[in-house]
N, C-alpha and C positions, 0 to 999 in steps of 0.2 A: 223675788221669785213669784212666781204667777199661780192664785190656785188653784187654778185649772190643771195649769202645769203637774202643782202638789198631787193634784188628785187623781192625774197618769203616773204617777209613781217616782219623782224625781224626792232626789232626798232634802232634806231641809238645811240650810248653809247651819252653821256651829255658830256659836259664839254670837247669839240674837237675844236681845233685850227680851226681859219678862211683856213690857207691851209688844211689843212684836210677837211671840210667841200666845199671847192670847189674841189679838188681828188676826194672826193665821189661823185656830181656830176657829175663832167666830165666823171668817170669812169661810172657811171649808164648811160649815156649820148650815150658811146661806150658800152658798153653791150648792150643798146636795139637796138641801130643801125647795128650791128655784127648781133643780133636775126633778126632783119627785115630782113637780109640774107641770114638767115639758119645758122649761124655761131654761137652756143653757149659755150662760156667760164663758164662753171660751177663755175671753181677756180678763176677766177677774184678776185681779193684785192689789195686794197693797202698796200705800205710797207713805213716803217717809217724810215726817214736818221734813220743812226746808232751816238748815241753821242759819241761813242768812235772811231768812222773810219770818215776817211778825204776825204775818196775818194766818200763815196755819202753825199751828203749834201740837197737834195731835197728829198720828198714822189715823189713816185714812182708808176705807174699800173701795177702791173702784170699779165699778163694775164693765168698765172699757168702752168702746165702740162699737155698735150695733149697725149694720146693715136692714136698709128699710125695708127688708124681708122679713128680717127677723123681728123686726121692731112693729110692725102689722099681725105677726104672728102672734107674740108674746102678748099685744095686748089683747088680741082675741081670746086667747086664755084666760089674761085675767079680767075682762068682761064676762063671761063665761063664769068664772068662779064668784063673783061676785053677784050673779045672781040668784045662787045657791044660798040657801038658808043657813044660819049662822049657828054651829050647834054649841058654841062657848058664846060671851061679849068678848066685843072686840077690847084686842090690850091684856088679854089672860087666855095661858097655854092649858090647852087638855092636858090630862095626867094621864 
């Protein structure tokens, strides 16, 4: 399921692994936080290690496909936000 999708209201499938259930989560988590900045991932989803490949072995966020609209866009933002003064260090969350 896609958390975009999640976060238009579709229901969550049954019978999902505890990691799976914190990936969706934490990815709903970074989708509203992205939105709070004008930054929307429509394709946001999680992706499932592969049983047959070695090389990923963790659920994964992807944040999908961006159009170079969006992609000029987004990063104006975050150029923009980044020249704003820092009111924590970076790597620790305000309370």
């Amino acid at each position: 399921m896609d958390i975009a999708g999640k976060r238009k209201g579709e229901n969550r499938m049954q019978f999902q692994s505890d990691d799976r259930i914190q990936a969706e989560e934490l990815a709903t988590k970074l989708y509203d936080a992205f939105e709070k900045i004008g930054l929307v991932f429509d394709d946001i989803h999680i992706d499932e290690p592969c049983s047959r490949c070695t090389s990923v072995t963790e659920i994964r966020v992807n944040l999908g496909g961006l159009y170079l609209d969006d992609v000029r866009k987004y990063t104006e933002i975050i150029e923009e936000l980044g020249k704003r003064p820092m009111t924590t260090p970076p790597g620790t969350l305000a309370c």
